[in-house]
N, C-alpha and C positions, 0 to 999 in steps of 0.2 A: 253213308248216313250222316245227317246234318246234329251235332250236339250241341246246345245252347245253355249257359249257363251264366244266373245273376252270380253275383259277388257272396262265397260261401260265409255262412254262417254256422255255429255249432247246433246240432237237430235236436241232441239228446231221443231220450227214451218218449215214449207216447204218452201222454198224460193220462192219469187212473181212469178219468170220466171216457176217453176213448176206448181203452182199453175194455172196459166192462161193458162198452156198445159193444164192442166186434163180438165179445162173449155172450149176449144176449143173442145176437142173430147167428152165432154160431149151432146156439140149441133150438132157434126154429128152424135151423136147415136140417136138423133132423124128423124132421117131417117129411110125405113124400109131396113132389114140388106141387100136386094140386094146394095138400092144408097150406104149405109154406103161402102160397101166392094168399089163401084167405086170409092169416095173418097178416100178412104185409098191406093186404090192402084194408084191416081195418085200422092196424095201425099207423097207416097216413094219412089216410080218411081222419081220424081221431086228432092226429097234430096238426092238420086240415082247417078242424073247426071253425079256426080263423086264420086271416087271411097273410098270406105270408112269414109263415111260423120259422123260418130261417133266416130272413130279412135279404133273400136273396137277391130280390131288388133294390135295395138302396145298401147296401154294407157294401166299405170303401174295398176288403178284402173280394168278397165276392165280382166286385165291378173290375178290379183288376186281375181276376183270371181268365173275366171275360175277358181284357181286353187283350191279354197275353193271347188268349185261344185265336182270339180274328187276329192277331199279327202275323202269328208263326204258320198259320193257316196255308198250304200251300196255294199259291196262285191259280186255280185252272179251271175249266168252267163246271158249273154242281147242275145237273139237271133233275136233280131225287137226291131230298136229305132228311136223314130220320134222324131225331133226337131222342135220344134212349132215357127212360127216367126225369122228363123233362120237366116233374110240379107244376108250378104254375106259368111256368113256359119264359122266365127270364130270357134264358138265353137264345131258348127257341124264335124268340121274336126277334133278338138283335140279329141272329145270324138270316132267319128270313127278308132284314131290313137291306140286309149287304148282297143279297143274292134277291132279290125282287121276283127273275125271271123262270129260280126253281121250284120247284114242288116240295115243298118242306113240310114233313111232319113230323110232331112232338108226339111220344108216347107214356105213357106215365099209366102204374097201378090205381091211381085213388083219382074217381071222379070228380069229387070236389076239387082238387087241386086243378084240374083240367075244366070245370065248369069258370072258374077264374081268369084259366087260362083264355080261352072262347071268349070270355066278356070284354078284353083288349080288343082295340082296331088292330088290324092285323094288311098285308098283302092276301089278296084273293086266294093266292096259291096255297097258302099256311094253314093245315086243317091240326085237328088232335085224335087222337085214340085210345081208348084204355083198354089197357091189352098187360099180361104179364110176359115179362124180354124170354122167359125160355118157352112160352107156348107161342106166343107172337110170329107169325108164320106170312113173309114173300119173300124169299129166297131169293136172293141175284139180282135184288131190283134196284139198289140203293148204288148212288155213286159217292156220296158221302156218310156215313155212319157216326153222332158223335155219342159218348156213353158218357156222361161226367158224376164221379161222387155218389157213382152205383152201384160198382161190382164188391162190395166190400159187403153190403147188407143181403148177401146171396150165402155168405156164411163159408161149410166147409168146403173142403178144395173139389170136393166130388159135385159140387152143385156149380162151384165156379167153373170147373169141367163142363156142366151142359150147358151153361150161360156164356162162356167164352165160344162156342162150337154154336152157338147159334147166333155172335154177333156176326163170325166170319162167313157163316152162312147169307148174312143179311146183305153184303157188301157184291158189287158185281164185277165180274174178271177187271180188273185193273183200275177196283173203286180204292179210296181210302176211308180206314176206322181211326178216330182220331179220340184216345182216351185222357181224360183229366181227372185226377187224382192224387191222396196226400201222398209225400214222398218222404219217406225211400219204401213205405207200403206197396207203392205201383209194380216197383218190380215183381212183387211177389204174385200180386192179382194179376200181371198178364202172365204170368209163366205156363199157361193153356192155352196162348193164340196155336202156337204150333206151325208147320212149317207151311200153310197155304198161305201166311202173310208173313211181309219182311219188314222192321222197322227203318223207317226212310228219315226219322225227324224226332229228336228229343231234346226237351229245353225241360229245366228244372231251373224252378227260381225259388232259390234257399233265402234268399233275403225276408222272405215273408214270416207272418207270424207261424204260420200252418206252413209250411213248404211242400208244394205241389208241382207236379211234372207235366208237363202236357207234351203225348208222347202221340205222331201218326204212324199208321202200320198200311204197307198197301198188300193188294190183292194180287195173286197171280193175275196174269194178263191172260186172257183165253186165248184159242186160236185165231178168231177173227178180229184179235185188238187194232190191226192195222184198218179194219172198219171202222172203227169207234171215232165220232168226228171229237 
């Protein structure tokens, strides 16, 4: 496994306004995951309203996780890739722009954020969908899977149980899931991939204001992986 790391800084504890999100989605996961998903999608629909509510496209922080993501990204061809929780499809675009020739789709809960999405020039390949990640259902189709800055608003550990069980579902014998997320939280939210994926690839870059890890997990290989061009 490849481990990368910037130049450490001291992390400290989460700050109060984080802290009182995670406990906010903590009590909608006490719902069962149809209300959870009603929830969720009127409350990003609602921060929706307008456009760019995170500044995901222009904040220097945000620009450089993308850019950390396509570096450490492994080399090899993507012929199907789904962006999990994509909003207004920042990165889903960047990464359609690097891969041209694959099939890339953004999914995201809240249609407004994905009507935004759609209104960008895009590669023909590049569609969107809105879909909630634990009903969201093609199995073994995907050769790349990316989740970023998602699994955390899924709440408690028994909902991140079916929400981790249906990313590795998503990925195909010998695809890669490739998660982003604040750190040292990450460790905790993948602790459900479970043994059908092996982690190949972790870089945490503590330098930042937010320290986030961007970590890839590959898929058993099937039996016929020695087909797989």
């Amino acid at each position: 496994m490849i481990v990368l790391r910037q130049p450490r800084r001291e992390t400290g504890p989460q700050p109060i306004p984080e802290l009182l999100h995670r406990a906010l989605f903590k009590g909608v996961s006490l719902l069962p995951p149809g209300g959870q998903a009603v929830v969720l999608r009127r409350y990003f629909d609602w921060w929706h309203r307008s456009p760019d509510p995170w500044r995901l496209q222009t904040d220097a922080y945000e620009q450089r996780k993308y850019a950390t993501t396509l570096q450490v990204l492994p080399d090899r061809p993507y012929r199907r890739i789904l962006d999990v929780g994509c909003a207004e499809g920042a990165f889903t675009h960047l990464i359609a722009a690097e891969y041209p020739e694959a099939q890339v789709t953004g999914v995201d809960i809240s249609e407004r954020a994905l009507n935004r999405a759609r209104a960008r020039p895009g590669p023909p390949l590049l569609s969107f969908t809105r879909a909630d990640l634990i009903a969201y259902g093609q199995p073994g189709e995907f050769d790349l899977v990316v989740c970023a800055e998602t699994l955390y608003y899924l709440g408690r550990d028994d909902r991140l149980r079916l929400a981790s069980a249906r990313l590795v579902e998503l990925v195909r014998p010998g695809g890669l899931l490739l998660l982003v997320h604040p750190w040292p939280e990450a460790d905790r939210l993948y602790t459900y991939l479970g043994d059908p994926m092996t982690r190949v690839l972790h870089h945490v870059d503590e330098d930042a204001h937010r320290p986030f890890s961007v970590t890839v997990f590959q898929s058993q290989p099937g039996p016929d992986a020695a087909a797989q061009p």
